[in-house]
C-alpha positions as CSV (number, residue, x, y, z in Angstrom):
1,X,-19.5,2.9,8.4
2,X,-17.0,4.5,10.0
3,X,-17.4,8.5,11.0
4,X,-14.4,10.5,9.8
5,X,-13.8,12.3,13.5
6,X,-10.3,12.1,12.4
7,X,-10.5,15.0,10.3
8,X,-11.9,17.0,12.8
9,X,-9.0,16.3,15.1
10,X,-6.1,17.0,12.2
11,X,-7.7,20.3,11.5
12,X,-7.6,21.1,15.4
13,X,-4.1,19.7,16.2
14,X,-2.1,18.7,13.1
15,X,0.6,16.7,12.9
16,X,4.2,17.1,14.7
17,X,6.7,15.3,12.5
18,X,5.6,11.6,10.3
19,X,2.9,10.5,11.6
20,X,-0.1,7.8,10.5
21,X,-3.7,8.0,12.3
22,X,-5.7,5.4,11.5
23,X,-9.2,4.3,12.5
24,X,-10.3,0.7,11.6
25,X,-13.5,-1.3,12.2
26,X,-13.2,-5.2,11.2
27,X,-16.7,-6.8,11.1
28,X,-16.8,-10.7,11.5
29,X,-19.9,-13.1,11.0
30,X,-19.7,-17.3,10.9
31,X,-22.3,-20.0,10.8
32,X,-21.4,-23.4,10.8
33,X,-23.9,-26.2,10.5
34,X,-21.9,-30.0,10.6
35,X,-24.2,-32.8,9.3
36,X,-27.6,-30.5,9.9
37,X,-26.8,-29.2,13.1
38,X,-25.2,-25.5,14.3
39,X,-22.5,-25.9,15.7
40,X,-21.2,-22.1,15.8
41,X,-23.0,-19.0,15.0
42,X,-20.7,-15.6,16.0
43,X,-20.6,-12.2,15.2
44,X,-18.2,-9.7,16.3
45,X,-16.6,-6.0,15.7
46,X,-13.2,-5.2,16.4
47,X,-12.9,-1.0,16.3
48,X,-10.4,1.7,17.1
49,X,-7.7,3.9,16.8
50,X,-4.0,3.9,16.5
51,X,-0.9,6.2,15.6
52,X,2.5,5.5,14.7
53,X,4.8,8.2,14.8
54,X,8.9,8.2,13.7
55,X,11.7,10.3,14.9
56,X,14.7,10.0,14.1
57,X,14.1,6.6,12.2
58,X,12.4,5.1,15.7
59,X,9.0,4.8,15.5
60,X,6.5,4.8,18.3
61,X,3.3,3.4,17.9
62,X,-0.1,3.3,20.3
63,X,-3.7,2.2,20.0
64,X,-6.9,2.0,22.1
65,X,-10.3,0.2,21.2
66,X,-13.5,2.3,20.6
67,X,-13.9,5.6,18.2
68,X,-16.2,8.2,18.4
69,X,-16.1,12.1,18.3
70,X,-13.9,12.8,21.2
71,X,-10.8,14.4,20.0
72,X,-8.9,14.4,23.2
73,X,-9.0,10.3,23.1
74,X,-7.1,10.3,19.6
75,X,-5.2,12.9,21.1
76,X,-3.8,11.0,23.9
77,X,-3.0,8.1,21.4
78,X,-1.0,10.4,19.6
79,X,0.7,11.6,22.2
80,X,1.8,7.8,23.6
81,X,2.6,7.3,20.0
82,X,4.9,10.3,19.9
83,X,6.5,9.5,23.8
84,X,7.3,5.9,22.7
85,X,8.9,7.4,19.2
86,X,11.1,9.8,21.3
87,X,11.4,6.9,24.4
88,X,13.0,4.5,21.7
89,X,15.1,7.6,19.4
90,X,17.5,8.3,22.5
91,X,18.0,4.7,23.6
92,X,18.5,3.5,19.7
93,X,20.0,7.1,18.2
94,X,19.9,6.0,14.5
95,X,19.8,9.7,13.3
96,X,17.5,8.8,10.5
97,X,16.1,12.0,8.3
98,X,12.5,11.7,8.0
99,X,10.8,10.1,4.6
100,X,10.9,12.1,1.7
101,X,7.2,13.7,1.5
102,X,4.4,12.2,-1.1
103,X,1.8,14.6,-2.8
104,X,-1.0,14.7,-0.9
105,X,-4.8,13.0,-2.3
106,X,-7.2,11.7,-0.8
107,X,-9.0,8.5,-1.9
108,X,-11.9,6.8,-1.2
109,X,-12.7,2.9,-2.6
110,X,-15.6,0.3,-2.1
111,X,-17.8,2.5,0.3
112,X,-20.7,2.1,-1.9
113,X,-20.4,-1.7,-1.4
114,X,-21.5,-1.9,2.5
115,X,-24.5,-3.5,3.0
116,X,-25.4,-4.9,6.3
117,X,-24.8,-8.6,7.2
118,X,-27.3,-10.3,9.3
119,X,-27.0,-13.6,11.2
120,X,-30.1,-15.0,10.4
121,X,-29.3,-14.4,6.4
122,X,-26.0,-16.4,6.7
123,X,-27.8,-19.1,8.7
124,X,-30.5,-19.3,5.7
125,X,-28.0,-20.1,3.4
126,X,-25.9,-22.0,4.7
127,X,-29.1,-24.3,6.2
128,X,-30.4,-24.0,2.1
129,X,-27.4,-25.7,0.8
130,X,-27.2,-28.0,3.7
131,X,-30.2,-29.4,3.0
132,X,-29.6,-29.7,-0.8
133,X,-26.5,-31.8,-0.3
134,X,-28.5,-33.9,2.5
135,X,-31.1,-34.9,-0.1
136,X,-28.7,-35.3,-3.3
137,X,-26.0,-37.2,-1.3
138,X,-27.1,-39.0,1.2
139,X,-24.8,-41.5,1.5
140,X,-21.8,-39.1,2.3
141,X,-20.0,-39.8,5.6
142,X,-20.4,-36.3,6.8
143,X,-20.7,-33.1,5.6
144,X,-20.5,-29.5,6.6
145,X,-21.3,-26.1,5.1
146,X,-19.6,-22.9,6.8
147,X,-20.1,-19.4,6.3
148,X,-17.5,-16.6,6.9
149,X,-17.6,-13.2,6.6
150,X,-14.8,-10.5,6.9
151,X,-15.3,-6.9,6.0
152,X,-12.8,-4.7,6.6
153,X,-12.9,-0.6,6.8
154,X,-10.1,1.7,7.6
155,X,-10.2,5.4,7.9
156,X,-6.3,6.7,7.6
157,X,-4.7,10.3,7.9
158,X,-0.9,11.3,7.6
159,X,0.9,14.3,8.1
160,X,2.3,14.1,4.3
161,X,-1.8,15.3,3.3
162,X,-2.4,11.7,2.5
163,X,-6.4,10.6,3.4
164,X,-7.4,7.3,2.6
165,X,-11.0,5.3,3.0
166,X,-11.5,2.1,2.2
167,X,-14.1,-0.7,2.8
168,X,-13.0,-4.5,1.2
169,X,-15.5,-7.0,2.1
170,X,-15.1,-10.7,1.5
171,X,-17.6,-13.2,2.0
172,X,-17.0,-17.0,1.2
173,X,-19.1,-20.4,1.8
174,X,-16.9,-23.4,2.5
175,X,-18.4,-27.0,1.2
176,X,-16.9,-29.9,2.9
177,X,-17.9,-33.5,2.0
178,X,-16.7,-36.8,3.4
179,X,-17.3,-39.9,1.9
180,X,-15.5,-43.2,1.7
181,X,-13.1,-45.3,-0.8
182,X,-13.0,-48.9,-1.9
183,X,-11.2,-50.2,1.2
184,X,-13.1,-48.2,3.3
185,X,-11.6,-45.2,4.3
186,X,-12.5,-41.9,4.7
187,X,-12.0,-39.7,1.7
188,X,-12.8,-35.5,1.8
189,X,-13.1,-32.8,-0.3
190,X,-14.0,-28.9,-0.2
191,X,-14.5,-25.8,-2.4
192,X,-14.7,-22.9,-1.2
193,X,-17.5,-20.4,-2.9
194,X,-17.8,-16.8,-3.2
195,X,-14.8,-14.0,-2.6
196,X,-14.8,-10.3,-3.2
197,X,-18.0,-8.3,-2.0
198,X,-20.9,-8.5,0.4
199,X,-22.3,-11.7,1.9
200,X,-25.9,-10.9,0.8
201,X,-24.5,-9.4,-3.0
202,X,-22.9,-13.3,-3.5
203,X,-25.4,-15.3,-1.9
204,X,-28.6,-13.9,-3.1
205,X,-29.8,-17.2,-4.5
206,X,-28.7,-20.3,-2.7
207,X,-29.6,-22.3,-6.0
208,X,-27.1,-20.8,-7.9
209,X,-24.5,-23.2,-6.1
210,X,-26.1,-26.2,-7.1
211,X,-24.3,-26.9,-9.9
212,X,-20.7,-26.5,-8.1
213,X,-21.8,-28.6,-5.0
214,X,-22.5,-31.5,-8.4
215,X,-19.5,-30.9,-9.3
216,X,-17.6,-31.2,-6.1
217,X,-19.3,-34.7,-5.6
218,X,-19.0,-36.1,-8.8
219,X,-15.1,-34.9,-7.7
220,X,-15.1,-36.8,-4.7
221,X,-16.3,-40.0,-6.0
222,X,-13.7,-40.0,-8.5
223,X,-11.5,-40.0,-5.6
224,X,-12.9,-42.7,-3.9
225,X,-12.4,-44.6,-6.9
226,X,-8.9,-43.4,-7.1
227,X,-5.3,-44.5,-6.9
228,X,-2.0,-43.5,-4.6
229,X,0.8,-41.1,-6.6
230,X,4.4,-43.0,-7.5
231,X,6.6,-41.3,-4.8
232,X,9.8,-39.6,-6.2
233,X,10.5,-36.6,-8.7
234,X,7.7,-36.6,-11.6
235,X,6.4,-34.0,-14.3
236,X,3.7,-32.7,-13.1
237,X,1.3,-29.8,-14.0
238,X,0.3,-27.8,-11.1
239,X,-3.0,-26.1,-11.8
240,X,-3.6,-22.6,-10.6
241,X,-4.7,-23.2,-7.4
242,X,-1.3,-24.8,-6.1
243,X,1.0,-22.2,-9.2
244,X,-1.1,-19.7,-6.6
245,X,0.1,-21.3,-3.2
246,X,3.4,-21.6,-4.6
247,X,3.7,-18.3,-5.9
248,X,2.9,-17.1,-2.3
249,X,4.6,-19.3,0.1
250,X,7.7,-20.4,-1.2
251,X,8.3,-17.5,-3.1
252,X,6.3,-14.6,-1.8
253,X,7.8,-14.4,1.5
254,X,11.6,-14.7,0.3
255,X,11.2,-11.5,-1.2
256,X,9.6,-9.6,1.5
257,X,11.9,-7.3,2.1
258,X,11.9,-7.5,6.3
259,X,12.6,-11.3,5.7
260,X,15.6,-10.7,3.4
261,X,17.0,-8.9,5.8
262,X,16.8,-11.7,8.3
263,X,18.5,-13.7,5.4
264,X,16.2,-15.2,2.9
265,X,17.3,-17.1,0.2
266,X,15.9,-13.8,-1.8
267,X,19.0,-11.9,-0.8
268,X,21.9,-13.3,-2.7
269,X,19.6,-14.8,-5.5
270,X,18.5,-10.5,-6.2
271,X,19.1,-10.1,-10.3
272,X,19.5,-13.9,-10.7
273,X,18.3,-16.1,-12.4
274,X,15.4,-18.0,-10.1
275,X,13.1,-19.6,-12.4
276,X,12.6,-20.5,-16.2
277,X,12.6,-17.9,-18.7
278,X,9.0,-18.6,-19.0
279,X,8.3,-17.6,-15.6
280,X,7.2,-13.7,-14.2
281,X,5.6,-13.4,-10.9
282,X,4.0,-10.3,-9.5
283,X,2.5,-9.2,-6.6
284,X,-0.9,-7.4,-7.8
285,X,-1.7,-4.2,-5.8
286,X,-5.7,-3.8,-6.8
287,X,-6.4,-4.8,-10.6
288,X,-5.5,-7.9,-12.5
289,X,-6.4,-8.6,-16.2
290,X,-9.1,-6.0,-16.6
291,X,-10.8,-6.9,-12.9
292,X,-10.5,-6.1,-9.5
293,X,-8.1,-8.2,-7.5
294,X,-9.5,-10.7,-4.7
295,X,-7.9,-8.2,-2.0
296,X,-7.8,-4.7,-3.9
297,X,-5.3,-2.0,-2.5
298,X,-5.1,1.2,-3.7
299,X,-3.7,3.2,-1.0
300,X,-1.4,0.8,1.7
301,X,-1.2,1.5,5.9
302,X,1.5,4.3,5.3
303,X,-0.5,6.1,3.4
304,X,1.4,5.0,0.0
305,X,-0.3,4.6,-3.6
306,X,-0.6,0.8,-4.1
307,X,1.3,-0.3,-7.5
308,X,1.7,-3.7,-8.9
309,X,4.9,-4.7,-7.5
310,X,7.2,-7.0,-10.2
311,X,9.1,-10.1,-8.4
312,X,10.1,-12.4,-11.2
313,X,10.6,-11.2,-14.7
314,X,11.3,-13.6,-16.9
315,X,13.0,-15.7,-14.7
316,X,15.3,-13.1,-13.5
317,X,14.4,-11.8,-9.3
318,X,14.2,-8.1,-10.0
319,X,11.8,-6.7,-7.0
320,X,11.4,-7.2,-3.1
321,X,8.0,-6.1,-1.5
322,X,8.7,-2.9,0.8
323,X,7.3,-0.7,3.0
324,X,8.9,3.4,3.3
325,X,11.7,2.0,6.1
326,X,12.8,-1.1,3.8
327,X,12.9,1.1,0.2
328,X,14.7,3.4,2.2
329,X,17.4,1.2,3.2
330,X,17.7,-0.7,0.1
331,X,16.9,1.8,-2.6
332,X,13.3,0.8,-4.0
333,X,10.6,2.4,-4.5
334,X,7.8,1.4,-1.9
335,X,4.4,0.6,-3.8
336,X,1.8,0.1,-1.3
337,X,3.0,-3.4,0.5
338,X,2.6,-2.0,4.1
339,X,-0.5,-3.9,5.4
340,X,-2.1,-4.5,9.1
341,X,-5.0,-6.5,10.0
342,X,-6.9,-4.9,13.1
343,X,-6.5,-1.2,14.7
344,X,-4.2,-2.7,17.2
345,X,-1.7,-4.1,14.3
346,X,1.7,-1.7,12.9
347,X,1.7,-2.4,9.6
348,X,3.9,-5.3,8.1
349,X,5.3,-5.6,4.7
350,X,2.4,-8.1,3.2
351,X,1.7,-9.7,-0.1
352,X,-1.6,-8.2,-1.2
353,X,-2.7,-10.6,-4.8
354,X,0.5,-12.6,-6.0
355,X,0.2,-14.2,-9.3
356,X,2.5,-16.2,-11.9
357,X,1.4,-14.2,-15.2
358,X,-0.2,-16.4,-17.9
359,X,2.1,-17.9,-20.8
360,X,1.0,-18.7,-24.1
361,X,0.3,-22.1,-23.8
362,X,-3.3,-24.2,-23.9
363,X,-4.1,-26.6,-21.2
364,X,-4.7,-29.7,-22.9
365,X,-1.4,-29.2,-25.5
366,X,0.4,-29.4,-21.9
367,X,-1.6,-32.6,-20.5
368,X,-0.7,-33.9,-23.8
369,X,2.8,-33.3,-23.6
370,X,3.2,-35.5,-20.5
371,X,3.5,-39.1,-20.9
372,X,4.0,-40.2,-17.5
373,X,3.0,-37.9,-14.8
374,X,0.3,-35.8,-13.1
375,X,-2.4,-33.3,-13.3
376,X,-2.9,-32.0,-9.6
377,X,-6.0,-29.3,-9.5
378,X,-6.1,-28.3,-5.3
379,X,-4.7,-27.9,-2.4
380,X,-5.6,-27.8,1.4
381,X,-2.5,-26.9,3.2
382,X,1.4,-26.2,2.8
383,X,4.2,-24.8,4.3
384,X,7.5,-23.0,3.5
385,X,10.5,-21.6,5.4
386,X,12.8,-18.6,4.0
387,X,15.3,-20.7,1.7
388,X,12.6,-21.2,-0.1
389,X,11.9,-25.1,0.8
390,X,8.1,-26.1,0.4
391,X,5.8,-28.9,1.3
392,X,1.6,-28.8,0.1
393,X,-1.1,-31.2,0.7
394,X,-2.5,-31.9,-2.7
395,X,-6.1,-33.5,-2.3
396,X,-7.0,-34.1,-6.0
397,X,-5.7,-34.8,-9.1
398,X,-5.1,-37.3,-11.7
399,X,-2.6,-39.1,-13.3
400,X,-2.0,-38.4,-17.1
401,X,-0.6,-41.7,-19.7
402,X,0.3,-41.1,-23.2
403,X,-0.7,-37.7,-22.7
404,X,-4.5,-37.9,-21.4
405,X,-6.2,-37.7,-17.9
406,X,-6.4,-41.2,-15.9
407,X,-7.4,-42.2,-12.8
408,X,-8.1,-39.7,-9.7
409,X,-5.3,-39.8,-7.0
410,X,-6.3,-40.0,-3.9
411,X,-4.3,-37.4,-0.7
412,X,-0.3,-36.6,-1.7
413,X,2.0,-33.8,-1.8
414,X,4.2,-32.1,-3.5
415,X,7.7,-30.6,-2.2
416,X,11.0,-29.0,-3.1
417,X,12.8,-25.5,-3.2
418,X,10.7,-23.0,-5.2
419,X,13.6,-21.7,-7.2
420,X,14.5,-25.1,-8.4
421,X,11.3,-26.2,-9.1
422,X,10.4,-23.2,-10.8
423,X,13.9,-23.6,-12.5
424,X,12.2,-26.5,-14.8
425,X,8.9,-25.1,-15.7
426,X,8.6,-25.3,-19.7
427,X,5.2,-24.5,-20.5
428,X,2.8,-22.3,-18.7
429,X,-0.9,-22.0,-19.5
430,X,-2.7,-18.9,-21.0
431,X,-5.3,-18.7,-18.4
432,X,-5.1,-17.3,-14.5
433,X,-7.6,-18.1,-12.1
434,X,-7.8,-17.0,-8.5
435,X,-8.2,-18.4,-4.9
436,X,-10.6,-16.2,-3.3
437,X,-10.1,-16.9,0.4
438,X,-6.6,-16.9,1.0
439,X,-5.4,-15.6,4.7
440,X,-1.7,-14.9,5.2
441,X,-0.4,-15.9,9.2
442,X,3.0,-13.9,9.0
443,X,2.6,-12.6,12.4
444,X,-0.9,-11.3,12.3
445,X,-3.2,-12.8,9.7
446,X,-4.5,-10.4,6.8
447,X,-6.5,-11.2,3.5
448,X,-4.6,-12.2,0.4
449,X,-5.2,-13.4,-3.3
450,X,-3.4,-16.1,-4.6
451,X,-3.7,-17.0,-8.5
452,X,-1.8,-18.2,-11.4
453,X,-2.3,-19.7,-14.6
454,X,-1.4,-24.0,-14.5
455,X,2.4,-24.3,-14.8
456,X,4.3,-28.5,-16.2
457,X,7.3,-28.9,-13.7
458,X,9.7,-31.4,-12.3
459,X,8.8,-32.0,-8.9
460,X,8.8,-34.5,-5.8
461,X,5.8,-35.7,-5.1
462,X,4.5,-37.8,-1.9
463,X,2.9,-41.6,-2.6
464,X,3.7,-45.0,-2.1
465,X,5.8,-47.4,-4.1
């Protein structure tokens, strides 16, 4: 855990105008066995200190690696931090006031949740399950089981009184199996297992898997058995997994504020209507339907009180994501969005859990609804740009006829512009399930939760004729 010298240097020195201290230690662990054999085993800590102070609206910003008890090394890095502020203030001169102060607190979450990680555990799961697929599936192509581990701890001080400690830990197992269809090609599919907490709190028992990694094959044989999409615009029910990716990627970023100032499509489309009226989409600070988040925030990098931030409400775009500069300039309220992944990182304006709220209708009253189209459960990849414009590898699903589940489909994709798309959504189910190992790449990567409820849409979908 990390050793809170940065009190002791706040109570020597203080502040001199807005300024963040922040100390951060990210611990990473991976094993990765590929048909029975290692083929990576790493470990790694990434620890420091960094400052950011503003004047004048121009913030300076420093860091250096290591933290321990000697004061005059944070000093210096706030001192670089405040040179750089005042370097960039006369060159820029934007004659910004400082940001209105907060009420100080202090909060401390997830300490009592760090429990050590060690190499040789990871390896002794990951060669359990291994093994377990290996004698239930031997005919598989290839498989591979892969262990990650991310925890991440940040000590952070401001000169508004703000003090905030927090440990999140994630720890997930990623099942990939390869077999082979009818004509002969290769066919995969993965889960991912595990999420929120501590690698040897998720994984006591190796067994407890089991059943998943049956399901997952019984899965991919269906596949194998399966048929190609119809290309073109179908209905389609996205299950929670892709609601989640879309929620994120073609919507999320649009309404980050720092994009829709470089000219998002979120911009003009602010208090319009973006989606159906059974559509609301929110970005979750740290607690979701009675239970913690994937990535809980409580208290973001600027030292501000994480709230649930609202994007969509009932159809209508209503919120941007924000840090203090960006509600500043537009006239929000900031609620905790300000997010950076390692001691060297300024914080960004991140998504932290961003989830389509459940509607009020049952899964199988919308499968049943569907004469001709699709029931597509996962996805493996996907891409978006800022107007909104999406494309997502889809690697199972089914189709539906008369309204019941068919066939499998083998690798497609969906695509379109999220707006539209969301635009056409008439029923959307009363459940919300999460992805628990979601990492966002805007610029530096960061944790994220991605979830949703399954949503019926219009939408084009990749296949052959």
């Amino acid at each position: 855990m990390l050793q809170d010298h940065l009190q002791d240097y706040v109570k020597k020195h203080g502040f001199s105008g807005y300024t963040e201290l922040r100390a951060q230690q990210n611990r990473n662990h991976a094993v990765s066995m590929l048909n029975g054999s290692l083929v990576s085993n790493s470990s790694g800590v990434s620890r420091g200190v960094s400052a950011r102070v503003v004047k004048g609206g121009a913030y300076g910003f420093a860091s250096a690696t290591g933290y321990g008890d000697d004061l005059e090394a944070i000093a210096q890095i706030v001192r670089a931090a405040s040179d750089n502020a005042a370097f960039l203030d006369r060159h820029v001169q934007r004659g910004q006031p400082d940001f209105a102060p907060v009420q100080p607190f202090t909060r401390t979450d997830g300490l009592e949740h760090d429990v050590p990680v060690e190499q040789s555990y990871l390896l002794s799961v990951v060669d359990e399950l291994d093994s377990y697929i290996a004698e239930r599936f031997p005919k598989l192509l290839s498989r591979r089981v892969f262990a990650r581990v991310l925890n991440m701890e940040k000590l952070l001080y401001t000169s508004d009184g703000v003090v905030s400690h927090s440990f999140v830990p994630r720890s997930n197992v990623y099942i990939f199996m390869t077999s082979q269809d009818t004509d002969g090609q290769p066919v995969e599919l993965y889960k991912v297992l595990g999420g929120y907490g501590n690698f040897p709190e998720k994984f006591k028992n190796a067994e407890d898997f089991f059943e998943k990694i049956e399901k997952q094959y019984e899965l991919l044989m269906q596949k194998a058995e399966g048929v190609y999409a119809k290309p073109g615009i179908q209905t389609v029910i996205l299950d929670s997994d892709l609601a989640g990716i879309l929620a994120h990627e073609a919507v999320g970023h649009t309404v980050e504020a720092d994009f829709v100032q470089t000219g998002s499509v979120g911009g003009p489309m602010f208090g319009k209507q973006v989606a159906s009226e059974k559509v609301s989409l929110v970005d979750i600070a740290n607690t979701a339907f009675g239970n913690l988040a994937p990535v809980p925030v409580f208290v973001d990098d600027e030292g501000t009180p994480a709230q649930d931030q609202m994007l969509i409400e009932n159809g209508i775009l209503t919120g941007y994501m924000h840090n203090k500069e960006s509600a500043r300039k537009f006239g929000h309220e900031a609620n905790g969005n300000a997010r950076a992944f390692d001691f060297s990182d300024e914080p960004l304006i991140r998504m932290r859990n961003t989830c389509i709220l459940p509607g009020t209708d049952k899964l199988e009253e919308m499968i049943a609804s569907v004469e001709d189209g699709y029931f597509m459960t996962d996805m493996n990849n996907g891409q978006a740009d800022s107007t909104g414009e999406f494309m997502f590898g889809v690697p199972m699903g089914y189709e539906i006829k008369n309204g019941k589940l068919g066939r499998a489909i083998k690798d497609t994709t969906v695509s379109g512009v999220a707006f539209e798309v969301l635009k056409t959504a008439d029923m959307v189910s009363d459940t919300v399930t999460w992805t628990n190992s979601g990492m966002c790449g805007k610029k530096q990567m960061i944790p994220v939760g991605m979830g949703g409820p399954a949503i019926k849409v219009k939408i084009n979908v990749g296949g052959r004729a």
